[in-house]
PDB file of N, CA, C and O in Angstrom, chain B, residues numbered from 101:
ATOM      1  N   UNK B 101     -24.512   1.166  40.893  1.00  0.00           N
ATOM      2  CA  UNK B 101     -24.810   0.348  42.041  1.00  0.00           C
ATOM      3  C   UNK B 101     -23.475   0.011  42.683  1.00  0.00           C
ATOM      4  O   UNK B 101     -22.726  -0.718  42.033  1.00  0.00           O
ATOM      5  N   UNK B 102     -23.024   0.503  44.037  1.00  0.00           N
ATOM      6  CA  UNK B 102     -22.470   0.017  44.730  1.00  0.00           C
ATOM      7  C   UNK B 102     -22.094  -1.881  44.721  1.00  0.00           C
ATOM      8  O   UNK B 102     -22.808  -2.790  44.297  1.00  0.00           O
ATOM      9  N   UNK B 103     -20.691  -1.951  45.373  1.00  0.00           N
ATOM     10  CA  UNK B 103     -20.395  -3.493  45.420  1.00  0.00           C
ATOM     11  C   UNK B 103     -21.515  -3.937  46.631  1.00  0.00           C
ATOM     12  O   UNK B 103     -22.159  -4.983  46.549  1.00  0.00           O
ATOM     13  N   UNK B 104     -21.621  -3.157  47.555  1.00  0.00           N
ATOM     14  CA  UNK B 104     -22.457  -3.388  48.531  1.00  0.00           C
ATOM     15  C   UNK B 104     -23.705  -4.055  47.982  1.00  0.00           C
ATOM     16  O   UNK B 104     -23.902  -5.270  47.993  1.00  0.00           O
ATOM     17  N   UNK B 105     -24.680  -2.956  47.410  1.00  0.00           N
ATOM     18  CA  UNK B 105     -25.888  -3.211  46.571  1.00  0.00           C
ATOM     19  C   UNK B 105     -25.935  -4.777  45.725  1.00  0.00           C
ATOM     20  O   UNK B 105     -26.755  -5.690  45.815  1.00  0.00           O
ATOM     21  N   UNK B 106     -24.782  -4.651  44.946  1.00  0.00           N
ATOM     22  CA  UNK B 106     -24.698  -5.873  43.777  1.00  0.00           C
ATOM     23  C   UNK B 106     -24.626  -6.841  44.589  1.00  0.00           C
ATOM     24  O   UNK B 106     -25.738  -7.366  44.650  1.00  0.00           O
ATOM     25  N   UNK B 107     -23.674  -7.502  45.441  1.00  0.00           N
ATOM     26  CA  UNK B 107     -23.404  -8.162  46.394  1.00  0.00           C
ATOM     27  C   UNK B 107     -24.906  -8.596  47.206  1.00  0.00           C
ATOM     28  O   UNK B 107     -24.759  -9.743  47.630  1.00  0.00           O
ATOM     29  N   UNK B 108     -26.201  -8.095  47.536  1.00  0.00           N
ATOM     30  CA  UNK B 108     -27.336  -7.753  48.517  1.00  0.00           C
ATOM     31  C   UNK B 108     -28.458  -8.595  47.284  1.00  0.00           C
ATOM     32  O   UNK B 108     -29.385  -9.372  47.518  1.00  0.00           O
ATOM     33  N   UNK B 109     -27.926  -8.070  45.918  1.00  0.00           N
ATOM     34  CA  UNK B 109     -28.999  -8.650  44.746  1.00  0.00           C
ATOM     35  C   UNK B 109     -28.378 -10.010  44.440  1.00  0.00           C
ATOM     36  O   UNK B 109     -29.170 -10.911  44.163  1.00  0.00           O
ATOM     37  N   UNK B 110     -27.024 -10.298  44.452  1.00  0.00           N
ATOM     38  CA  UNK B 110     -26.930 -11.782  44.224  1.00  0.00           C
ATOM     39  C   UNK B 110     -27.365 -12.616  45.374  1.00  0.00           C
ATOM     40  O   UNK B 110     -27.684 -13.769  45.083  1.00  0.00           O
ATOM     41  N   UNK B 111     -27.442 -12.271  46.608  1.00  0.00           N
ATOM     42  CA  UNK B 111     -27.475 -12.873  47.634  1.00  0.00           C
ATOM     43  C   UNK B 111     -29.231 -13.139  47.493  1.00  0.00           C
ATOM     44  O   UNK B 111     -29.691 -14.276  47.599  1.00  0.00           O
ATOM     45  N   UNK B 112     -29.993 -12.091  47.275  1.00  0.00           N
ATOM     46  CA  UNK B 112     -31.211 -12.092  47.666  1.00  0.00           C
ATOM     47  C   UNK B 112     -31.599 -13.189  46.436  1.00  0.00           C
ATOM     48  O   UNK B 112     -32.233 -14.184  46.787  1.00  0.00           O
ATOM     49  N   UNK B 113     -31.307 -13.071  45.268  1.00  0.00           N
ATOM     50  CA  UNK B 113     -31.333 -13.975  44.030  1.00  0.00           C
ATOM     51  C   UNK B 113     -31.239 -15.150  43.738  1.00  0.00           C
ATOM     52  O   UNK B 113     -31.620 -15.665  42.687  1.00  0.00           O
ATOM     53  N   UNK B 114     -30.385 -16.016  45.240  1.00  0.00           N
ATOM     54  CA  UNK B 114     -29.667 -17.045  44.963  1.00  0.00           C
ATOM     55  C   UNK B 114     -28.683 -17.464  44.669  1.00  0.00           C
ATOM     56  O   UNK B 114     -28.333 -18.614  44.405  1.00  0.00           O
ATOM     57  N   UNK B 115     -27.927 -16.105  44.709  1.00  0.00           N
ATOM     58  CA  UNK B 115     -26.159 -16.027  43.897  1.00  0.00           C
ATOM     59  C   UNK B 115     -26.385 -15.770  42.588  1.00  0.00           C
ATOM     60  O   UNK B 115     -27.378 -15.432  41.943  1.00  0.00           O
ATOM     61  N   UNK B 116     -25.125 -16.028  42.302  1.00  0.00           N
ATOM     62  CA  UNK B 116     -24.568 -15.510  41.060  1.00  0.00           C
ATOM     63  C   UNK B 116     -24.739 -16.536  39.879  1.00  0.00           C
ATOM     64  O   UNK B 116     -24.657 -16.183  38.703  1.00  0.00           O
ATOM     65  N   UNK B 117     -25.008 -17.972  40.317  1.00  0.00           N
ATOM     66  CA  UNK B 117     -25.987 -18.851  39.298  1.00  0.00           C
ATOM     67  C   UNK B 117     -27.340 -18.903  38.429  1.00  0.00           C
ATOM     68  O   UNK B 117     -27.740 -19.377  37.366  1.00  0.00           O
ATOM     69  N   UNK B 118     -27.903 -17.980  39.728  1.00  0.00           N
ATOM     70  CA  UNK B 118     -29.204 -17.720  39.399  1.00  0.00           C
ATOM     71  C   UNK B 118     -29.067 -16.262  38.722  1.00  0.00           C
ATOM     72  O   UNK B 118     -29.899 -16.026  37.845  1.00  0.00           O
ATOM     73  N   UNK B 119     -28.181 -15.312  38.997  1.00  0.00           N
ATOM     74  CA  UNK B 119     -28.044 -14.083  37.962  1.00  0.00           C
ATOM     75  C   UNK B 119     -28.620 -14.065  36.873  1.00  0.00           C
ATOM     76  O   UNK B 119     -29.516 -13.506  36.240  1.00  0.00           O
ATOM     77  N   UNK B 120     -27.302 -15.397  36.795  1.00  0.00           N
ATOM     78  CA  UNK B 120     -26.672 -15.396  34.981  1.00  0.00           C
ATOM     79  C   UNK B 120     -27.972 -16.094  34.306  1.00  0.00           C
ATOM     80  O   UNK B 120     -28.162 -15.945  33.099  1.00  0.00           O
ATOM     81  N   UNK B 121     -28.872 -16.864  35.108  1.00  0.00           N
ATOM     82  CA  UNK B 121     -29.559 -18.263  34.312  1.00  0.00           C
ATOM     83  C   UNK B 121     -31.235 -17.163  34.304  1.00  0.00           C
ATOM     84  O   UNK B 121     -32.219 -17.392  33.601  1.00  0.00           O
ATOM     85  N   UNK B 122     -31.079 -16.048  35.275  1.00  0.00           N
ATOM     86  CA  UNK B 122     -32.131 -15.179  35.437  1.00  0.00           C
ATOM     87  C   UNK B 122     -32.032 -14.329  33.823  1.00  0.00           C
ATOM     88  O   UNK B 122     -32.925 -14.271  32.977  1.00  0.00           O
ATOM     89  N   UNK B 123     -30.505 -13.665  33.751  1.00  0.00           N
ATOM     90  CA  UNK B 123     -30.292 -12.785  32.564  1.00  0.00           C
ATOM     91  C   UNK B 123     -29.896 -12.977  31.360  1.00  0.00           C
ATOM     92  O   UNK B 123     -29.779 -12.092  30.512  1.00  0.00           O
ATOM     93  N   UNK B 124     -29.587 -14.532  31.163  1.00  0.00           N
ATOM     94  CA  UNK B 124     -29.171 -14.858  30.327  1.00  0.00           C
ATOM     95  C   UNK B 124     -29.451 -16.186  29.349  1.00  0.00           C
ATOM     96  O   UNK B 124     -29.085 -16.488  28.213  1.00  0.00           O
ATOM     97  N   UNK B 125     -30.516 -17.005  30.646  1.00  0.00           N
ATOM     98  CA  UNK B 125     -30.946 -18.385  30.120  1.00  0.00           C
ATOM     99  C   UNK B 125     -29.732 -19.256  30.455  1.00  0.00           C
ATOM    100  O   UNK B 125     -28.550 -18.982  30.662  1.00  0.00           O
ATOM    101  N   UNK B 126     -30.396 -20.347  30.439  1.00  0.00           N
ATOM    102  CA  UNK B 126     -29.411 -21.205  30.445  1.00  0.00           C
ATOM    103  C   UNK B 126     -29.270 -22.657  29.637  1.00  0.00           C
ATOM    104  O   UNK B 126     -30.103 -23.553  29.775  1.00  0.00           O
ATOM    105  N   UNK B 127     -27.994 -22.776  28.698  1.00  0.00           N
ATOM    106  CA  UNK B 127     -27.844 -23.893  27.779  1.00  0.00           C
ATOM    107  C   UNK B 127     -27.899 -24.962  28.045  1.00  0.00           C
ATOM    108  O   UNK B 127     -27.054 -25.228  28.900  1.00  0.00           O
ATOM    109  N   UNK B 128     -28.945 -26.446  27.524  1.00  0.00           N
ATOM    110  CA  UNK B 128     -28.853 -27.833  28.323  1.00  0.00           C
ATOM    111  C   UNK B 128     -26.969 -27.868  28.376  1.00  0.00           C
ATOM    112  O   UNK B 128     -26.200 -27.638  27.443  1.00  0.00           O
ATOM    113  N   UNK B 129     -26.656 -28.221  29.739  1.00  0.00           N
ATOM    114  CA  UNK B 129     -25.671 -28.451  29.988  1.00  0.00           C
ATOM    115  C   UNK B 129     -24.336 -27.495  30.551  1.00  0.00           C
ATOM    116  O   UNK B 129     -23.269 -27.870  31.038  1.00  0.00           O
ATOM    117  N   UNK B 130     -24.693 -26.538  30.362  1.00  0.00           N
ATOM    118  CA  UNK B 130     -24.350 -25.412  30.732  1.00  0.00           C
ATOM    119  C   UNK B 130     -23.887 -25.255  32.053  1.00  0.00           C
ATOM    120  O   UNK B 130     -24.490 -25.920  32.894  1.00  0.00           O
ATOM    121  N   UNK B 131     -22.849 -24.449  32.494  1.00  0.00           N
ATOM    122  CA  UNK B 131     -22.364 -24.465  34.288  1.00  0.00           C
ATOM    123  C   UNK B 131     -21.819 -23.062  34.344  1.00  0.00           C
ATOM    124  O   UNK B 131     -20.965 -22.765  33.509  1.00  0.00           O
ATOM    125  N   UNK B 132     -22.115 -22.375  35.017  1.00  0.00           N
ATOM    126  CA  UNK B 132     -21.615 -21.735  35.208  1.00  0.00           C
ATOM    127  C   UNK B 132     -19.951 -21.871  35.929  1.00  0.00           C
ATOM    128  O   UNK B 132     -19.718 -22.629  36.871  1.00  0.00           O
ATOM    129  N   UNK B 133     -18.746 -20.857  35.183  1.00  0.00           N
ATOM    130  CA  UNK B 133     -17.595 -21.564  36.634  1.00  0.00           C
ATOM    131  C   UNK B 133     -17.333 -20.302  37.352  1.00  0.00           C
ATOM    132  O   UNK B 133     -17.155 -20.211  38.567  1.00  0.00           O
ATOM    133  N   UNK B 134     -17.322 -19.083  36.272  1.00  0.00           N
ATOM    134  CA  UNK B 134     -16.841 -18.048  37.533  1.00  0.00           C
ATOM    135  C   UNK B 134     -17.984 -16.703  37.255  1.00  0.00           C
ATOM    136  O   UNK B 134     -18.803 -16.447  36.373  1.00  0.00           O
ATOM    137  N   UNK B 135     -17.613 -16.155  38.293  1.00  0.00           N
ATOM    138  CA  UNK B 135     -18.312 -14.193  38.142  1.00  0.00           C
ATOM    139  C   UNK B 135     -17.523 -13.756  38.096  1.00  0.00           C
ATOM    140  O   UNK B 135     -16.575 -14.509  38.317  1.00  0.00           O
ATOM    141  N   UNK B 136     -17.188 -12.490  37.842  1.00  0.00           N
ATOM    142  CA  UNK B 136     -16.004 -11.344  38.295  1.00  0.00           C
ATOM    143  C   UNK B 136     -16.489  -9.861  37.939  1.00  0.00           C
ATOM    144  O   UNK B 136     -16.798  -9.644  36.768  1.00  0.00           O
ATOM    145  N   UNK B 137     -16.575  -8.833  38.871  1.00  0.00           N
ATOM    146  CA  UNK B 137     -17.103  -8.005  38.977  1.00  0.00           C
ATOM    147  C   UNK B 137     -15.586  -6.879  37.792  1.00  0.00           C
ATOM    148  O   UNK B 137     -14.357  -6.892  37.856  1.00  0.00           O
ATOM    149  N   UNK B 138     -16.422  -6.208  37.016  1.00  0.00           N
ATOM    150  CA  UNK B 138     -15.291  -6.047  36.017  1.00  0.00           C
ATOM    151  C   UNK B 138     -16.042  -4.362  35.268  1.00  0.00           C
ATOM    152  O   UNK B 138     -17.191  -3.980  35.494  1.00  0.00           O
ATOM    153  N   UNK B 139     -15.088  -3.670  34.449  1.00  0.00           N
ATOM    154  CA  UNK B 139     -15.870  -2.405  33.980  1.00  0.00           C
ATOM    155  C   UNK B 139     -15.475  -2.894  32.270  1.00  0.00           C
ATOM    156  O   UNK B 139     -14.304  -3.065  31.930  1.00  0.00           O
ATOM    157  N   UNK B 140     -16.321  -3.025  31.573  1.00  0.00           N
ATOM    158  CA  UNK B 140     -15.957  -3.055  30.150  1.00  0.00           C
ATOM    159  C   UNK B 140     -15.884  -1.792  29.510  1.00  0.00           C
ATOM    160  O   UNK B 140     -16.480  -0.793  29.913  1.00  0.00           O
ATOM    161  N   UNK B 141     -15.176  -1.839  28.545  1.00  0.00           N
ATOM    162  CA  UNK B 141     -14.826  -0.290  27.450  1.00  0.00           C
ATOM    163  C   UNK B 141     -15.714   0.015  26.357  1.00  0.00           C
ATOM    164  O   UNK B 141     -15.561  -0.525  25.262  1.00  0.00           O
ATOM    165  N   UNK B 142     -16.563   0.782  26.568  1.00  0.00           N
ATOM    166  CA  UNK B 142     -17.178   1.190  25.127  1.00  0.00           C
ATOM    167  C   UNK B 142     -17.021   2.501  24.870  1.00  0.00           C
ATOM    168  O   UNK B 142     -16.574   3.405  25.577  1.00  0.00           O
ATOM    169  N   UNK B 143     -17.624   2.493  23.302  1.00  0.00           N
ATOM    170  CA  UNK B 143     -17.285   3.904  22.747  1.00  0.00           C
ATOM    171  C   UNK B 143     -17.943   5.108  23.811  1.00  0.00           C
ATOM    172  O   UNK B 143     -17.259   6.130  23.868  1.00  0.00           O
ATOM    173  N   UNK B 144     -18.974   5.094  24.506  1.00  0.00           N
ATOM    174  CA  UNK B 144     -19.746   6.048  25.289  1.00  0.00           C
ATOM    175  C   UNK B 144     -18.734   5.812  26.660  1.00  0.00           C
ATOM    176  O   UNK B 144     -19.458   6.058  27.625  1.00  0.00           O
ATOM    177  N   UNK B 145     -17.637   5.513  27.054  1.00  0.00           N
ATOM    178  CA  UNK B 145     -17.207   5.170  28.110  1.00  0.00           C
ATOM    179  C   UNK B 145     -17.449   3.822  28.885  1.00  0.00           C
ATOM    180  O   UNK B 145     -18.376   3.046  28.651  1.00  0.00           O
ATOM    181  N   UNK B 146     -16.172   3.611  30.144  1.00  0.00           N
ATOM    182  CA  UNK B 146     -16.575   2.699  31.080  1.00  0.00           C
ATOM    183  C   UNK B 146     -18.325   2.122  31.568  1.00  0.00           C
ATOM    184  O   UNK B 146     -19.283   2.724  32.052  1.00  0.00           O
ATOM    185  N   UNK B 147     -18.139   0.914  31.217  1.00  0.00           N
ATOM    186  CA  UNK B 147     -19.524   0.273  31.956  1.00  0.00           C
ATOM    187  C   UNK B 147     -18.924  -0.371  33.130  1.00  0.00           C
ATOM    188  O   UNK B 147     -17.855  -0.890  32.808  1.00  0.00           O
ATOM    189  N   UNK B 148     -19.208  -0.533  34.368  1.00  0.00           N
ATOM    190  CA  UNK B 148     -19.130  -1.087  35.734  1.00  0.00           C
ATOM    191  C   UNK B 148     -20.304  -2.287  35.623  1.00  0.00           C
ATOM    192  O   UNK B 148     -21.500  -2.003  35.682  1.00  0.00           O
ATOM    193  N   UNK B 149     -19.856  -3.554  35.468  1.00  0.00           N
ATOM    194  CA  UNK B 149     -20.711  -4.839  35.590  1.00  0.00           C
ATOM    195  C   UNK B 149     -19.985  -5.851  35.812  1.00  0.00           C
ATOM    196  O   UNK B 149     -18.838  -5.881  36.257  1.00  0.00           O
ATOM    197  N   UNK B 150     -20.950  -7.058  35.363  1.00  0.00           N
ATOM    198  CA  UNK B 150     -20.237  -8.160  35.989  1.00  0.00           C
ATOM    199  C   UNK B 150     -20.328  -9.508  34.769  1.00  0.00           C
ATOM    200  O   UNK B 150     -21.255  -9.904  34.062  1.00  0.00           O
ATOM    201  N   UNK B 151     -18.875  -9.961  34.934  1.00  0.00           N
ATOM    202  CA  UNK B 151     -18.666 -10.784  33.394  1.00  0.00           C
ATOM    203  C   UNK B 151     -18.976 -12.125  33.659  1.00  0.00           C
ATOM    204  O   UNK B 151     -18.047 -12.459  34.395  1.00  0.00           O
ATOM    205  N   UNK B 152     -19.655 -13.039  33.527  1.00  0.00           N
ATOM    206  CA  UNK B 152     -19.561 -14.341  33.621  1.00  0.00           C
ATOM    207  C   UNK B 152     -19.136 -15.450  32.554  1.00  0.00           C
ATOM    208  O   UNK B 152     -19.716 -15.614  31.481  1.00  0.00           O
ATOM    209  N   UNK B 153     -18.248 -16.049  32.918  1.00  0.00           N
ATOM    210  CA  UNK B 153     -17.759 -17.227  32.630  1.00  0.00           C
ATOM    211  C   UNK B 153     -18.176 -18.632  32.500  1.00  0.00           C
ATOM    212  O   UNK B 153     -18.002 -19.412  33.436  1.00  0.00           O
ATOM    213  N   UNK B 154     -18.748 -19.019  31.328  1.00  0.00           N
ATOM    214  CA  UNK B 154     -19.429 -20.530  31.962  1.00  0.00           C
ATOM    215  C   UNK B 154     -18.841 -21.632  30.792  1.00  0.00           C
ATOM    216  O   UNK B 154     -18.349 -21.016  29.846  1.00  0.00           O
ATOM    217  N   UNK B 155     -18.776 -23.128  30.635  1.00  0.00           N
ATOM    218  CA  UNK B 155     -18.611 -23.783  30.079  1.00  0.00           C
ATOM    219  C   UNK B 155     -18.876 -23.584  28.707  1.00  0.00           C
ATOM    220  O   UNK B 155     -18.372 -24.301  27.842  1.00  0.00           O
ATOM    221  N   UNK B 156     -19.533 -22.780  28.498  1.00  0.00           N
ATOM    222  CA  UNK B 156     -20.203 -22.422  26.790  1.00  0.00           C
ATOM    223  C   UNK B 156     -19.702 -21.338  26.442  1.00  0.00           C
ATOM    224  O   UNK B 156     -19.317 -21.371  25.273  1.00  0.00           O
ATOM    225  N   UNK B 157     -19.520 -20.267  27.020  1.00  0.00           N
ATOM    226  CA  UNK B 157     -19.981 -18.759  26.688  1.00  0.00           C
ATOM    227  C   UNK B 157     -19.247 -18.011  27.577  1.00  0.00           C
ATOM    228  O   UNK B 157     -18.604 -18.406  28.549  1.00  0.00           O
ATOM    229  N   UNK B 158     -19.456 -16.490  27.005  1.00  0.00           N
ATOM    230  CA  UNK B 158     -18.856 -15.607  28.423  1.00  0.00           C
ATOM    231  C   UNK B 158     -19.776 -14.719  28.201  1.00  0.00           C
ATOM    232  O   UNK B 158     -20.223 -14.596  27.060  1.00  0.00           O
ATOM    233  N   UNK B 159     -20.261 -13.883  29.308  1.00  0.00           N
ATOM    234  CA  UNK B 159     -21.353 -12.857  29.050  1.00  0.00           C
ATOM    235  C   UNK B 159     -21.144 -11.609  29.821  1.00  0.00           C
ATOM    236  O   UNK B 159     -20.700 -12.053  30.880  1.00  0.00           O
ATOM    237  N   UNK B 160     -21.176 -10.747  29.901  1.00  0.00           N
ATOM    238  CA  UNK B 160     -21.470  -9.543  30.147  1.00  0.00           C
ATOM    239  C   UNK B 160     -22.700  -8.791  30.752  1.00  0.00           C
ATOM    240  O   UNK B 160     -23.536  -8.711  29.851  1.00  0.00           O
ATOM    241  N   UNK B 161     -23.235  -8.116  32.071  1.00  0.00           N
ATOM    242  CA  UNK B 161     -24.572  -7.510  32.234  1.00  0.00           C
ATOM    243  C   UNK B 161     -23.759  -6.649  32.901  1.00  0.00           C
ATOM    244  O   UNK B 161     -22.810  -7.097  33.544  1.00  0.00           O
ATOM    245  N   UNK B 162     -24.058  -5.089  32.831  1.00  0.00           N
ATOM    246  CA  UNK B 162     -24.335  -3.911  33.348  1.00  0.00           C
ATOM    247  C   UNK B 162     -24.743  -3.976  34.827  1.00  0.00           C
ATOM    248  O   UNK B 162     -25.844  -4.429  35.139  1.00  0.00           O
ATOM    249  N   UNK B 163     -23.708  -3.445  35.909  1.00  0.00           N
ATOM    250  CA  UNK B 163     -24.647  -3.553  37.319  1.00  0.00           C
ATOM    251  C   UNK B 163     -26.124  -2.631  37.466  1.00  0.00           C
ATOM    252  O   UNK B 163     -27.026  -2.973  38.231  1.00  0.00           O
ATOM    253  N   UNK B 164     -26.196  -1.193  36.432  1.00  0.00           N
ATOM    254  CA  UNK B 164     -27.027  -0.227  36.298  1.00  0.00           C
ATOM    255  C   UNK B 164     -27.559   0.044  34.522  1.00  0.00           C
ATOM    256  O   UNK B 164     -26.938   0.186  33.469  1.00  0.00           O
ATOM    257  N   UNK B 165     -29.142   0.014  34.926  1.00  0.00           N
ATOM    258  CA  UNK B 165     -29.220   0.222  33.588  1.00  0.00           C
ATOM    259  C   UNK B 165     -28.938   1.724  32.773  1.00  0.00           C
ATOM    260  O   UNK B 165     -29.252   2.759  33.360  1.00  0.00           O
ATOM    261  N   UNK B 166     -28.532   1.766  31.848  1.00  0.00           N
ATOM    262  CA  UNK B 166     -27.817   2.804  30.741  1.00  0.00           C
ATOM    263  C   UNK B 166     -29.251   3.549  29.958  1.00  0.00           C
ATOM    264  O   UNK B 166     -30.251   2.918  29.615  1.00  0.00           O
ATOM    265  N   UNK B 167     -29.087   4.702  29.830  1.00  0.00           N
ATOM    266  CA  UNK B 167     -30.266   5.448  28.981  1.00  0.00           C
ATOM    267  C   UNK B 167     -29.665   5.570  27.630  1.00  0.00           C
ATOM    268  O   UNK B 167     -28.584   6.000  27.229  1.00  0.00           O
ATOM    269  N   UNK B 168     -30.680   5.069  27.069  1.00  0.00           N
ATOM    270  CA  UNK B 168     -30.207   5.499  25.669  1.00  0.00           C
ATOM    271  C   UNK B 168     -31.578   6.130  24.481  1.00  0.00           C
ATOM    272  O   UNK B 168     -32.700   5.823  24.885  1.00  0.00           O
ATOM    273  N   UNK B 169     -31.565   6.758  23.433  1.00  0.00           N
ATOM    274  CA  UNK B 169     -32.100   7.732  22.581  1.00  0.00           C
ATOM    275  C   UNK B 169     -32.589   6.312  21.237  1.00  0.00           C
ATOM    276  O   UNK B 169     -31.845   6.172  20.266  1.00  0.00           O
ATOM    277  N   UNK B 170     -33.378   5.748  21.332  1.00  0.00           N
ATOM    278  CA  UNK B 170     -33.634   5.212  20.070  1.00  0.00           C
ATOM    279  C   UNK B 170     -34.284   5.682  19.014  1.00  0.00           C
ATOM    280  O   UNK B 170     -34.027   5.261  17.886  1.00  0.00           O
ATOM    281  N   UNK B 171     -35.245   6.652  19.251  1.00  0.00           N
ATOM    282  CA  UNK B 171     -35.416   7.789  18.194  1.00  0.00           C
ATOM    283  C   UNK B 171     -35.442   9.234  19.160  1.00  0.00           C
ATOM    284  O   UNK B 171     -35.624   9.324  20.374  1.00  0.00           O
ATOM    285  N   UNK B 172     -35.237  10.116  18.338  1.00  0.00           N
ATOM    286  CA  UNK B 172     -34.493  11.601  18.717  1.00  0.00           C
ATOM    287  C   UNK B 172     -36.607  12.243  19.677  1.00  0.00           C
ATOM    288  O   UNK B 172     -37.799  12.247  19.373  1.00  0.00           O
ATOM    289  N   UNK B 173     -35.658  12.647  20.880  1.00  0.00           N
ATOM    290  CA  UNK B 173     -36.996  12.866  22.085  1.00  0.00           C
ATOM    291  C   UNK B 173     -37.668  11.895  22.822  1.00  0.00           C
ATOM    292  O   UNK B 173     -38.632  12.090  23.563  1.00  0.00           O
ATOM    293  N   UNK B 174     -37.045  10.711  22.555  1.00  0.00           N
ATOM    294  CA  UNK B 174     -37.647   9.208  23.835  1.00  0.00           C
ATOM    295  C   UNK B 174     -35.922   8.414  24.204  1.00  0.00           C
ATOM    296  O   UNK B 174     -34.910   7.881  23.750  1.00  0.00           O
ATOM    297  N   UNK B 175     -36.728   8.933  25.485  1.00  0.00           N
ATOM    298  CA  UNK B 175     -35.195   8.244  25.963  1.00  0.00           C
ATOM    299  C   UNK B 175     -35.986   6.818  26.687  1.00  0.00           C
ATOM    300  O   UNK B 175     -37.076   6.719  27.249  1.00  0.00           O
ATOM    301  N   UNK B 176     -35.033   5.915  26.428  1.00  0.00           N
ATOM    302  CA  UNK B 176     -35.029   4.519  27.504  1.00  0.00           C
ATOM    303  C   UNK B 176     -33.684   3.864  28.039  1.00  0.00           C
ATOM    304  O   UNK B 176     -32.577   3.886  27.500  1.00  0.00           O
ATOM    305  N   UNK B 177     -34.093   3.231  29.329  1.00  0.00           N
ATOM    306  CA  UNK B 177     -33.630   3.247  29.887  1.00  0.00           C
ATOM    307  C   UNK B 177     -33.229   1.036  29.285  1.00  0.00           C
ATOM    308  O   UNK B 177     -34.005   0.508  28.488  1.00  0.00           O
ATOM    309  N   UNK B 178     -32.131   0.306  29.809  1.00  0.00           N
ATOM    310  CA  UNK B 178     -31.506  -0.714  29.727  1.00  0.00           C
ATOM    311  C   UNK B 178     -30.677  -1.266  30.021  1.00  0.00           C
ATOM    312  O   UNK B 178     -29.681  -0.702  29.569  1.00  0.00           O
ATOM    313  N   UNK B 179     -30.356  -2.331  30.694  1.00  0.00           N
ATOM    314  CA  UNK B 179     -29.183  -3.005  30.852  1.00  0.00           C
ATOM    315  C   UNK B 179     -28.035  -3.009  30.052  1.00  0.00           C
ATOM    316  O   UNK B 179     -28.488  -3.307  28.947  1.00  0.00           O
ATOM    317  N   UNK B 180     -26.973  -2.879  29.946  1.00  0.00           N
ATOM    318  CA  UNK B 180     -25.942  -3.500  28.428  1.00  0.00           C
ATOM    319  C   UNK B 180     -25.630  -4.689  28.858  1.00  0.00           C
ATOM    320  O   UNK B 180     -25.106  -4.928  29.946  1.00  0.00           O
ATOM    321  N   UNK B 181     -26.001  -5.640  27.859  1.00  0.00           N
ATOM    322  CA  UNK B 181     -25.638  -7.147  27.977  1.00  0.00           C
ATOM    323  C   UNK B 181     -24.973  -7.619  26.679  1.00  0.00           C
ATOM    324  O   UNK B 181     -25.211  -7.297  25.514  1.00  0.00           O
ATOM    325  N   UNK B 182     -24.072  -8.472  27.197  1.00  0.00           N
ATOM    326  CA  UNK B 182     -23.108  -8.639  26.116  1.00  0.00           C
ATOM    327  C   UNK B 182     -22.906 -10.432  25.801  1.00  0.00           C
ATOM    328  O   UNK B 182     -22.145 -10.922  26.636  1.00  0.00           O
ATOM    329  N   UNK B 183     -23.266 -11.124  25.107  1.00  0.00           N
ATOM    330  CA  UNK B 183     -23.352 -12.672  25.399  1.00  0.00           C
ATOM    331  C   UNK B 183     -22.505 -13.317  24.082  1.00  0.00           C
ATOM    332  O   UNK B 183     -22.928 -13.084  22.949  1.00  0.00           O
ATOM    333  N   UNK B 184     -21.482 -14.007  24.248  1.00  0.00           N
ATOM    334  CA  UNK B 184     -20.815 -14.787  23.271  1.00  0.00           C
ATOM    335  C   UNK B 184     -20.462 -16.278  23.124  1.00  0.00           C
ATOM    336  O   UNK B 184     -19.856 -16.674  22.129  1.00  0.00           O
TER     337      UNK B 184
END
């Protein structure tokens, strides 16, 4: 997904508050402070997403979801989300 695209889904969403609280829940007390559009490193290569920053936690979502093989002949399709 284009910055264009990503940019069109936070907007239509409510921003980037509502992203994170859409993909990730949100903790009593919890704030979000920043976004930053970022590519994380994994063993299968670069992911292109977006990292958020909040008073609790930092998290990670995929701008595009990733296919992956959970048993051999079914592929599915998923976000990579990363939450700490």
């Amino acid at each position: 997904m284009g910055k264009l695209a990503v940019g069109t889904k936070v907007l239509a969403e409510g921003g980037h508050d509502k992203v994170f609280q859409q993909t990730f829940g949100i903790l009593p007390g919890e704030q979000l402070r920043k976004s930053y559009a970022c590519y994380l490193s994994t063993s299968s290569g670069p992911v292109i997403g977006t990292l958020y920053l909040s008073t609790m936690r930092l998290a990670f979502c995929s701008d595009n979801p990733l296919c992956y093989s959970p048993t051999p002949g079914q592929q599915e399709w998923m976000y990579y989300k990363e939450d700490r």
